[in-house]
Backbone and ligand atoms as CSV (ligand in chain L), in Angstrom:
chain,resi,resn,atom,element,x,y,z
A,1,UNK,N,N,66.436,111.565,159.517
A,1,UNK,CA,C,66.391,111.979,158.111
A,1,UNK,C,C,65.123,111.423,157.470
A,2,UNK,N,N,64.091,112.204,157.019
A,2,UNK,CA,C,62.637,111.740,156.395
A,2,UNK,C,C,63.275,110.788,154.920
A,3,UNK,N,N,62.522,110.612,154.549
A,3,UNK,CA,C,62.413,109.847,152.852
A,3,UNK,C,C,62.955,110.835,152.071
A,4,UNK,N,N,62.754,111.879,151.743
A,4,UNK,CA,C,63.195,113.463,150.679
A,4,UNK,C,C,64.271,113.864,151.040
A,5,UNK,N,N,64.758,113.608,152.362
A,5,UNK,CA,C,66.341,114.214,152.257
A,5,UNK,C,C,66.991,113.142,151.953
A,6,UNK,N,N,66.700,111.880,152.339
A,6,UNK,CA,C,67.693,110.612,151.927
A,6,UNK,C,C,67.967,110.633,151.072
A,7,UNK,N,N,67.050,110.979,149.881
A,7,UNK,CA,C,66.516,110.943,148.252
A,7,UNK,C,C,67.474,112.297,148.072
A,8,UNK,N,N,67.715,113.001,148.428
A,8,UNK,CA,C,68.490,114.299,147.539
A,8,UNK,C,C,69.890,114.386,148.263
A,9,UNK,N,N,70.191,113.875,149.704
A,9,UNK,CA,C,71.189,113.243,149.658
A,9,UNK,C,C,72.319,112.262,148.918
A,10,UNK,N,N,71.222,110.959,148.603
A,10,UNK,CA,C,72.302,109.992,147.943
A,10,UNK,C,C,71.881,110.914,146.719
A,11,UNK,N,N,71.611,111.234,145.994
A,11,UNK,CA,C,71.528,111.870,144.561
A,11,UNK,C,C,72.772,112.791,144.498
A,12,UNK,N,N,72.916,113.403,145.681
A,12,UNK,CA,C,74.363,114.374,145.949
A,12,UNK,C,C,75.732,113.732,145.610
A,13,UNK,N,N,75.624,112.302,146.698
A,13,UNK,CA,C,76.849,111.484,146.523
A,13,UNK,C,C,77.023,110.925,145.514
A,14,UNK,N,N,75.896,110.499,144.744
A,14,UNK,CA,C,76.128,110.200,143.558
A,14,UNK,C,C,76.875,111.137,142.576
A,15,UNK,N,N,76.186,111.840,142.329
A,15,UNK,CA,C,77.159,113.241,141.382
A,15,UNK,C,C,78.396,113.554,141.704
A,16,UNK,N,N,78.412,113.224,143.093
A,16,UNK,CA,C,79.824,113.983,143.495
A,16,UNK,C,C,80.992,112.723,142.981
A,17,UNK,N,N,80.612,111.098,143.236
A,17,UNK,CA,C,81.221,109.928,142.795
A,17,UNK,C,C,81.769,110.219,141.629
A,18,UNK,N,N,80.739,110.776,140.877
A,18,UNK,CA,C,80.748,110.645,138.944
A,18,UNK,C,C,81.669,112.143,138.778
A,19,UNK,N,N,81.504,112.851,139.181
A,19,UNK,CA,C,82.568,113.997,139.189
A,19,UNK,C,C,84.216,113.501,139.538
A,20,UNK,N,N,84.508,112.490,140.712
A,20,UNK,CA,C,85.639,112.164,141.065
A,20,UNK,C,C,85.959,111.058,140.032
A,21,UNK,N,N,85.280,110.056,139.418
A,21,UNK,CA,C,85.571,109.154,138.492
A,21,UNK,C,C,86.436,110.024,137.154
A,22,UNK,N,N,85.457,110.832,137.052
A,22,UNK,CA,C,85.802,111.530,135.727
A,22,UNK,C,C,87.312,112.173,135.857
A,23,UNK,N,N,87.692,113.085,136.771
A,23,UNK,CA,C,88.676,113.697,137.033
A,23,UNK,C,C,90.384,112.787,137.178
A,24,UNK,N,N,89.998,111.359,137.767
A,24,UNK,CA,C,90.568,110.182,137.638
A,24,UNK,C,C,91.094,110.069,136.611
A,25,UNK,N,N,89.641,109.550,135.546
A,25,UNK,CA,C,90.159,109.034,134.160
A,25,UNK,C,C,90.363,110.168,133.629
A,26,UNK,N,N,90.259,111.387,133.196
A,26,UNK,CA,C,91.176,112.266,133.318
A,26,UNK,C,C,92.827,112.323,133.250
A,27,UNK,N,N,93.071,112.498,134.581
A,27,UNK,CA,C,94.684,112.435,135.114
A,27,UNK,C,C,95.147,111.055,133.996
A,28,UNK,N,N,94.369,110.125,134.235
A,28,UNK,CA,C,95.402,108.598,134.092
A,28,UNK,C,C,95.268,108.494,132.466
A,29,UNK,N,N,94.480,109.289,131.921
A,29,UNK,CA,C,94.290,109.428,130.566
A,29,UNK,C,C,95.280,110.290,129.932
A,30,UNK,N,N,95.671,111.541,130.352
A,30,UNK,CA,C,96.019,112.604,129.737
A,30,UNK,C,C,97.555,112.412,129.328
A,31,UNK,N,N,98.479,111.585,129.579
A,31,UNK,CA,C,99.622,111.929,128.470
A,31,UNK,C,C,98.872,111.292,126.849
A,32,UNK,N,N,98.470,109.920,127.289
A,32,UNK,CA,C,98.185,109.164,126.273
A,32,UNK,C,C,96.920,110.099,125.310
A,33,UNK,N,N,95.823,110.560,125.783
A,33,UNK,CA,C,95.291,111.452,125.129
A,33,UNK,C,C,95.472,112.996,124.419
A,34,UNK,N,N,96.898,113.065,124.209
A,34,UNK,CA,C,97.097,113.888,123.427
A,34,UNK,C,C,96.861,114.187,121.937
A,35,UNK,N,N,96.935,113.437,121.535
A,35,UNK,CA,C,96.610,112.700,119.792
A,35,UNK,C,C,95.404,112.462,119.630
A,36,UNK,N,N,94.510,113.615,118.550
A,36,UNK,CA,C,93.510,113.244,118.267
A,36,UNK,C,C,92.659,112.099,118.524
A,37,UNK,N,N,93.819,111.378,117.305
A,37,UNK,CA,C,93.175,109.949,116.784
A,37,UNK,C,C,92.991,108.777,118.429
A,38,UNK,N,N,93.440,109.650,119.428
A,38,UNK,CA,C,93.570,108.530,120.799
A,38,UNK,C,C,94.144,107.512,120.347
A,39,UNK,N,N,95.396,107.760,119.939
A,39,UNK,CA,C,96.437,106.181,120.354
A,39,UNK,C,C,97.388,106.670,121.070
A,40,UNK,N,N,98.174,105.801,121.410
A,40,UNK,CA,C,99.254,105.729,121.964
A,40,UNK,C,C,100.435,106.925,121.711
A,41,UNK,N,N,101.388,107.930,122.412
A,41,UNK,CA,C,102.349,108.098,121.302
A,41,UNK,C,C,103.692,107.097,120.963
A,42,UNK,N,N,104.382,107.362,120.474
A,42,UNK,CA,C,105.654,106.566,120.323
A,42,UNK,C,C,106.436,106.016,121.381
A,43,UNK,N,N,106.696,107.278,121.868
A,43,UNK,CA,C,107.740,107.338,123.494
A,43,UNK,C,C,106.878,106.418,124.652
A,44,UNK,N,N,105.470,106.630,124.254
A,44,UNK,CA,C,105.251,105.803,125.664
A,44,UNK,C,C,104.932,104.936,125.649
A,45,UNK,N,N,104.658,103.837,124.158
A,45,UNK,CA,C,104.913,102.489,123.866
A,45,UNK,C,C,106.630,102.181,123.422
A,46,UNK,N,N,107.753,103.358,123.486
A,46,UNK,CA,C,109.025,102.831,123.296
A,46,UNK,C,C,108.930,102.508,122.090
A,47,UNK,N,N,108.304,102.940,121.362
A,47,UNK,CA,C,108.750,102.967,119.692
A,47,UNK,C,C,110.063,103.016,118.875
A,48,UNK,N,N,110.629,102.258,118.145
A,48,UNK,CA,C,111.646,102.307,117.562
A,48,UNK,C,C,111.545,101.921,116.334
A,49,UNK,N,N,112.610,101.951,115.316
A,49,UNK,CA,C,112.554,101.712,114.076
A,49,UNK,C,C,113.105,100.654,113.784
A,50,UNK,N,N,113.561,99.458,114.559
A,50,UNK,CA,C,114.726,98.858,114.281
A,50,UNK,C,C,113.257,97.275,115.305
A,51,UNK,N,N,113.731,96.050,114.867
A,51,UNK,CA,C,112.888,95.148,115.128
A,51,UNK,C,C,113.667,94.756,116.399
A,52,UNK,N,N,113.027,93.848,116.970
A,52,UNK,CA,C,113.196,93.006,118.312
A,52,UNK,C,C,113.447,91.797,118.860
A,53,UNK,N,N,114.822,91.181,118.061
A,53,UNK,CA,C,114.639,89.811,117.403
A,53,UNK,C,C,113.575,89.549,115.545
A,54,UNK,N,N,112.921,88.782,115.975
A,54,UNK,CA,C,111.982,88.290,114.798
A,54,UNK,C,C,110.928,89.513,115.383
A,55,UNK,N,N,110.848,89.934,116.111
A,55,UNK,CA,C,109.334,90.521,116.512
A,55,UNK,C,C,109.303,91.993,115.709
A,56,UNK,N,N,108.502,92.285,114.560
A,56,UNK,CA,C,108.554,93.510,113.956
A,56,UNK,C,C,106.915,93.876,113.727
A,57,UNK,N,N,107.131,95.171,113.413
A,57,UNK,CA,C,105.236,95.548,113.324
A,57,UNK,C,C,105.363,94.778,111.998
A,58,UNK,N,N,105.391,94.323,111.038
A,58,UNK,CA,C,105.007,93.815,109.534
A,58,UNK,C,C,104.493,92.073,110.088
A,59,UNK,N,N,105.048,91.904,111.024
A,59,UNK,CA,C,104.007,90.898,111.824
A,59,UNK,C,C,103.907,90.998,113.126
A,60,UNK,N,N,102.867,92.076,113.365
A,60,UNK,CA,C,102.088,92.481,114.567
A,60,UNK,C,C,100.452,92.351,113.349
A,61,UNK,N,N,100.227,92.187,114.927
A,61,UNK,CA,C,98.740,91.942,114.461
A,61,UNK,C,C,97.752,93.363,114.140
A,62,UNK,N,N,98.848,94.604,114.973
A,62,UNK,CA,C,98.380,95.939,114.995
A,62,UNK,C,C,98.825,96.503,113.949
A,63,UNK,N,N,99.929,95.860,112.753
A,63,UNK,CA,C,99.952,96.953,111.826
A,63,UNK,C,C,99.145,96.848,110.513
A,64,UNK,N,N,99.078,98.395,110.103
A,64,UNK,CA,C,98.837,98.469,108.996
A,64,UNK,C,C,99.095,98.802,107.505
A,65,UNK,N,N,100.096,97.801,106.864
A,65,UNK,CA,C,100.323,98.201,106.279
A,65,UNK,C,C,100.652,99.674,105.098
A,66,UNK,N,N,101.815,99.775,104.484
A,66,UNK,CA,C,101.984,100.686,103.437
A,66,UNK,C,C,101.429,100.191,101.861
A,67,UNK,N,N,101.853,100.941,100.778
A,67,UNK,CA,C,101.240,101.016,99.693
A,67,UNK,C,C,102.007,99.475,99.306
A,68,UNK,N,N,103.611,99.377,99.707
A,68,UNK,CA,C,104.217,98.207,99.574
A,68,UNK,C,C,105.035,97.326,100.341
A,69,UNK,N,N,105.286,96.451,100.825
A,69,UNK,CA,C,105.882,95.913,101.612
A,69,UNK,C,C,107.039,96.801,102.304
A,70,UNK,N,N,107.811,97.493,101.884
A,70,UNK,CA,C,108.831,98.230,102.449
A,70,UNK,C,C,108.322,99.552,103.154
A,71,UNK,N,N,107.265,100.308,102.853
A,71,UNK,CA,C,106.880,101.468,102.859
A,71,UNK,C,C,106.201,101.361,104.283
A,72,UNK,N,N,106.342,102.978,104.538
A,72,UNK,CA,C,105.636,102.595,105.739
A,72,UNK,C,C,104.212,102.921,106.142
A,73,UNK,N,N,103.991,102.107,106.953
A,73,UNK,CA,C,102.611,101.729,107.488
A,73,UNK,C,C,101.896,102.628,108.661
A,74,UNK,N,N,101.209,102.061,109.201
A,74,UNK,CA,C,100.194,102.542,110.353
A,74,UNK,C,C,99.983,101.647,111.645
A,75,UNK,N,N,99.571,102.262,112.718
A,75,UNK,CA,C,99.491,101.452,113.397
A,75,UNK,C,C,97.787,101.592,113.798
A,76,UNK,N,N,97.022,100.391,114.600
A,76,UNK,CA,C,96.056,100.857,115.038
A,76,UNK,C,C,96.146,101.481,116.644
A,77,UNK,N,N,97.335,100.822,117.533
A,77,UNK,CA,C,97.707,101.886,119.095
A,77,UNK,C,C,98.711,102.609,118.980
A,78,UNK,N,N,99.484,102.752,118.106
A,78,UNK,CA,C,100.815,103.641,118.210
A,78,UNK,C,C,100.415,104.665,117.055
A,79,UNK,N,N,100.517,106.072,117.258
A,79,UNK,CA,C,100.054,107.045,116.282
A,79,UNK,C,C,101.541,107.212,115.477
A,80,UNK,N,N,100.864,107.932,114.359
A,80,UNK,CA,C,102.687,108.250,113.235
A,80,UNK,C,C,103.114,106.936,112.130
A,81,UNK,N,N,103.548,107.207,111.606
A,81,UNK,CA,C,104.480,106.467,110.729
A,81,UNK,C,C,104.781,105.272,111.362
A,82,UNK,N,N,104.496,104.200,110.624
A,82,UNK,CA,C,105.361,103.220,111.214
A,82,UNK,C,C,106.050,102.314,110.155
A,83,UNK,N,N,107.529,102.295,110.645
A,83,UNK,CA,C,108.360,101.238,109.916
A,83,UNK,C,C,107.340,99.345,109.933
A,84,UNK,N,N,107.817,99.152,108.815
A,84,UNK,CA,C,107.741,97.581,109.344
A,84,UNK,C,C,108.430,96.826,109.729
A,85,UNK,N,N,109.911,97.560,110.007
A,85,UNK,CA,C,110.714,96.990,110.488
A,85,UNK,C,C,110.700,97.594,112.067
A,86,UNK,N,N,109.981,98.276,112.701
A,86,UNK,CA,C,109.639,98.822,113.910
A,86,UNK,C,C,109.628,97.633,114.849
A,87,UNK,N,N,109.030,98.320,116.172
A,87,UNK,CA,C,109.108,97.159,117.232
A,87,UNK,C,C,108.280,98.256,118.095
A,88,UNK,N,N,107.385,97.328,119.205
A,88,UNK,CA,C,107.247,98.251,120.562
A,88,UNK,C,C,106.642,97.680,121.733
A,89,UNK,N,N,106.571,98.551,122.665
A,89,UNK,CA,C,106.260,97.027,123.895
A,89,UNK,C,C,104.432,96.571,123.625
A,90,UNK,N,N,103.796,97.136,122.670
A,90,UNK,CA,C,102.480,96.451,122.303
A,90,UNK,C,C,102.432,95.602,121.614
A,91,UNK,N,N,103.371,95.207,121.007
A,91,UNK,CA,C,103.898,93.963,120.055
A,91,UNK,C,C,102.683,93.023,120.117
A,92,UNK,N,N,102.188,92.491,118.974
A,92,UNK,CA,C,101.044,91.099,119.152
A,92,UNK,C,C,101.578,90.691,118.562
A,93,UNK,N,N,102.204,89.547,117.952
A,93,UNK,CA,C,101.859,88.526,117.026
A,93,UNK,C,C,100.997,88.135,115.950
A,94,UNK,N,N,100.717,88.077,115.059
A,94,UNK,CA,C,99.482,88.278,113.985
A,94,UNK,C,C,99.227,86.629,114.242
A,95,UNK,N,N,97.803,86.116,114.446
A,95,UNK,CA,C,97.208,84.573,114.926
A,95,UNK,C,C,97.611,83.849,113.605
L,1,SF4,FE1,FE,104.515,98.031,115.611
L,1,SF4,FE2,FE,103.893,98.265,118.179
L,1,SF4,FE3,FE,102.115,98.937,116.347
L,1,SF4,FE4,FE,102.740,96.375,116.672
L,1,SF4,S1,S,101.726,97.681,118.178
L,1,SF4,S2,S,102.537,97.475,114.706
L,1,SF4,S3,S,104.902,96.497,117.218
L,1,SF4,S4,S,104.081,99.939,116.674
C-alpha cells in the first residue's frame, strides 16, 4: 500500500467510526430525546407526585420553583409540571 492509499484509507475508517458513533448515540438517546427541551420524561425518571420520605423536589437541588411555595414548579431533568411535593430517582439534595 503506497502513502495515498493509506491516506484515503484511514480517512475511510475514520468516517465510517463517526457514522457508527453517531447511530449509537442515537439508539441510546432516543426515548429520552423526545422532548424538545431534552430532559428527561416522567416515566423514565419514575416521576410521582407524592414525596419519598423527607426527599421531595422543593428540596432537590433540580427544582424550580412556582410563583408560590405550593404551586407548581419546574424541573431542570424531568420535563412537565412539577409538584413540590414530587419525588424521582434523580433526586439531589439542595448543598
Ligand atoms: Fe423533583 Fe426529580 Fe426534578 Fe428533583 S430531579 S426536582 S426530585 S423531578
Amino acid at each position: 500500500m503506497n502513502d495515498q492509499n493509506h491516506r484515503h484509507f484511514s480517512r475511510r475508517a475514520v468516517l465510517k467510526g463517526a457514522a457508527v458513533l453517531a447511530a449509537v448515540a442515537a439508539a441510546t438517546t432516543g426515548p429520552t430525546r423526545a422532548l424538545a427541551q431534552g430532559k428527561a420524561t416522567k416515566a423514565s425518571m419514575q416521576y410521582r407526585d407524592s414525596p419519598n420520605g423527607k426527599q421531595e423536589c422543593s428540596n432537590c437541588m433540580q427544582f424550580i420553583p412556582g410563583k408560590t411555595p405550593q404551586a407548581k414548579g419546574t424541573c431542570k431533568v424531568v420535563a412537565g409540571e412539577i409538584s413540590p411535593k414530587g419525588w424521582c430517582i434523580a433526586y439531589a439534595p439542595k448543598g
